[in-house]
N, C-alpha and C positions, 0 to 999 in steps of 0.2 A: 619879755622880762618885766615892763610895766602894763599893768590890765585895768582899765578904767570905765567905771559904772557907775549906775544910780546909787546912792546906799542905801534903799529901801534894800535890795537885795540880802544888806548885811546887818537887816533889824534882830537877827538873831544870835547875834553876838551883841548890840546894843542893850540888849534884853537883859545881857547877864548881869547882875548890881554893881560885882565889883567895877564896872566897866563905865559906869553913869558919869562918873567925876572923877579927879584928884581925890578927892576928900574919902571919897569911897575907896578907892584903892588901897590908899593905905590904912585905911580901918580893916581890911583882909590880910595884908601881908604883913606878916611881923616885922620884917628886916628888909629894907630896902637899901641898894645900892645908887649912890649919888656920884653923879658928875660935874663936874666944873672945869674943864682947862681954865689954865696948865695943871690945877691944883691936880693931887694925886685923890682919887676915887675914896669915899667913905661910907661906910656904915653909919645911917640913921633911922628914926624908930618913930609913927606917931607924929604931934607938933612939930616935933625936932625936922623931921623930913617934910612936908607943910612948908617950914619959914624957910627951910633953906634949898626948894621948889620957888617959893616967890622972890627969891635974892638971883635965881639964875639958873641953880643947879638943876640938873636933870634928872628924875627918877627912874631907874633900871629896876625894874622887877621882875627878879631872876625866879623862871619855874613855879610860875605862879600856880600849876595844876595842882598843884601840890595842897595848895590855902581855897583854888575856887573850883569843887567838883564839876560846875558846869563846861567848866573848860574840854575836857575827859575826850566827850564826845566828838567833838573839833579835831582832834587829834588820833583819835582811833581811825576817823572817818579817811584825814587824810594819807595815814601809814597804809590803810586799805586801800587806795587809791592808787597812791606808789607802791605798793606792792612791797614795802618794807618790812620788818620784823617788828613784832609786838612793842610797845616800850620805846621807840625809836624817837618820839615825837614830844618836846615839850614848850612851854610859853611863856613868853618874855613881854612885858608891856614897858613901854617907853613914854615919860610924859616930860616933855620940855618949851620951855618959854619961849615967844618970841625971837628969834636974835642967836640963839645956841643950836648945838649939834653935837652930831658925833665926829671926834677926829677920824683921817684915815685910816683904813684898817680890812681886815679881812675875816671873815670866819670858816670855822673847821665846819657848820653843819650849813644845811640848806634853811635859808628863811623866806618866809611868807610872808612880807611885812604890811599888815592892813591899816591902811587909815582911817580913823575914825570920827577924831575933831578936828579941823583945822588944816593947816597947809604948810607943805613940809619941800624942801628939792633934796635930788638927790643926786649922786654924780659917782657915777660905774666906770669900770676899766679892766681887762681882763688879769690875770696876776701870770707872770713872766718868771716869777723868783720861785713862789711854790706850788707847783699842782697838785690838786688831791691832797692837801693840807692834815694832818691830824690833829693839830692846833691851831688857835687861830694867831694872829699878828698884828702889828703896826706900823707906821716908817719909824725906822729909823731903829728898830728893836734889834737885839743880838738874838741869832737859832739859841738855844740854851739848852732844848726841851729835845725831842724827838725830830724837831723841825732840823737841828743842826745835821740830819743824818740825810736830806733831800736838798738843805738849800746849800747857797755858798757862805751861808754863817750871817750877814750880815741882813738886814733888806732895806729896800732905799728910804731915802731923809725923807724925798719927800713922795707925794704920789702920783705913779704915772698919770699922764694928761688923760682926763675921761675921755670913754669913748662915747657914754652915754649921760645928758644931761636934762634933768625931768622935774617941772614941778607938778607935785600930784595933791589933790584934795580930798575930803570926804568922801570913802567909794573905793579909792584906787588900793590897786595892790601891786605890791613891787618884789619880784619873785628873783630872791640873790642865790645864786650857786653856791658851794664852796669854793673857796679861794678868790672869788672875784673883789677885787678893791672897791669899797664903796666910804664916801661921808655923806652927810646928809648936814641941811640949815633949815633951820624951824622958820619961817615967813611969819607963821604968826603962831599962839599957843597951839600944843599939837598933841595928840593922844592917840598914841598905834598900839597899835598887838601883833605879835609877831610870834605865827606857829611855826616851830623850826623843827627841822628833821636831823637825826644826830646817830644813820646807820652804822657801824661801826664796820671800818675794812675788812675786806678777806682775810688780810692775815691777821687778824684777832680771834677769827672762829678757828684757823686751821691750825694755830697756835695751842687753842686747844687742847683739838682734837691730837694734836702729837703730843703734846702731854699725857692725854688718858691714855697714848698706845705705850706709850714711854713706861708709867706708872703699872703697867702690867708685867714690864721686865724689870724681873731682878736685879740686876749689872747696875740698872741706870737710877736703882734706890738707892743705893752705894753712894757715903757722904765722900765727897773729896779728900783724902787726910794724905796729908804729906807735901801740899802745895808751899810751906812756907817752914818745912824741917829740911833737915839734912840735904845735901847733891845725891846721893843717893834715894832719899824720899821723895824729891823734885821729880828725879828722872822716872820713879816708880809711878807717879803720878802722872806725867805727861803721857807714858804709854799705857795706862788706863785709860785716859781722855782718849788718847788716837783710835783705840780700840774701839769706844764706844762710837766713836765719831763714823766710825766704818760701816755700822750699824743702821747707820740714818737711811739707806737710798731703799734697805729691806723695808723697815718703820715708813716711810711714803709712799710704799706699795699696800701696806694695810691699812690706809687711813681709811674711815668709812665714811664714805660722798653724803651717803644722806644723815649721819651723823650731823655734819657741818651745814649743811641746807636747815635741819632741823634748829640747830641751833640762832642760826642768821632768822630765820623766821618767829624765832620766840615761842616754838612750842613747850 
């Protein structure tokens, strides 16, 4: 999970401009996200994000592929690697003070978190409350989202005892699953990159694909009318619903496999 090296190895990420400083970062990315516990997370721009990086706050630069093409390649490289679908893979850079971190928490995709300047700990645990996450989380959060549909609603105040505790420098890489609990504490000023993978479950693509078979029958273009008239237009409505509902075990017989493979894959 942690992989520790020289970083000559990773002069080719060092390479790329946005990546030289603070100062350069945010001259690439328009909008950066800041942290500070407890405060709640903010949008700033420029100086603004600058002074308020030297006060404490943290900068989260969400999808930076987006502002630095060199990144592109990094990311192709590793979706080819895992054998993931096209698109799958984007990057996050992290630059925080001394003294700060990230609270506990979890994410929905897999990250690859590289270090770049400085020395950072970091402290793993495996997640008990949600597997296979489709969102990510925190302690002490309410399911609200999609997650209320896997977990027990709540997840804990605070975070299970790590099972893995790691200070890592220039070089290392720390390779998070989804779902797994991690925080991290900056030792000293610290500048990561983090390529994350963000494939999207089976039932997104097969979802789909019974949509497009769906979308070929008539019956199931049929708007709902009647759901909130009459007992007589209720009952007429229910037995439309049943009807179609009947329909479904034929509709999963004709789904088309590589259909769905095509799609997971990003052709």
């Amino acid at each position: 999970m942690i992989y520790e090296g020289r970083m000559e190895r990773l002069s080719c990420l060092l390479a790329i401009s946005a990546f030289e400083s603070v100062e350069a970062l945010v001259r690439y990315v328009p909008e950066l996200i800041m942290w500070n516990r407890p405060q709640l997370p903010r949008i700033a721009r420029g100086k603004e994000a600058l002074k308020l990086y030297e006060e404490g706050w943290t900068i989260y630069a969400k999808g930076i592929e987006q502002f630095v093409s060199e990144v592109k390649p990094f990311l192709q490289s590793l979706e080819n690697d895992l054998g993931l679908g096209a698109g799958s893979g984007f990057c996050n850079v992290f630059a925080s003070k001394a003294g700060t971190g990230a609270n506990p928490h979890f994410d929905y995709a897999w990250g690859f978190n590289i270090q770049l300047r400085g020395t950072k700990s970091w402290y793993l645990t495996e997640n008990q409350f949600a597997t296979h996450p489709t969102e990510s989380g925190g302690v002490g959060d309410l399911a609200e989202g999609e997650d209320r549909f896997y977990t027990t609603g709540v997840y804990p105040k605070e975070m299970p005892s790590p099972t893995m505790e790691k200070t890592i420098g220039p070089g290392s890489v720390v390779f998070v699953p989804r779902g797994v609990w991690h925080r991290t504490a900056a030792c000293e000023d610290s500048f990561a990159v983090s390529l994350d993978m963000d494939p999207k479950p089976w039932l997104d693509w097969v979802l789909k694909e019974i949509r497009n078979c769906l979308l070929a029958r008539e019956q199931w273009r049929e708007c709902p009318l009647g759901v909130r008239g009459s007992q007589e237009d209720r009952e007429r409505a229910l037995n439309k619903l049943q009807a179609l509902l009947k329909d479904l075990p034929q509709v999963s017989k004709e789904l088309n496999v590589e259909s769905i493979l095509s799609m997971a894959r990003g052709d």
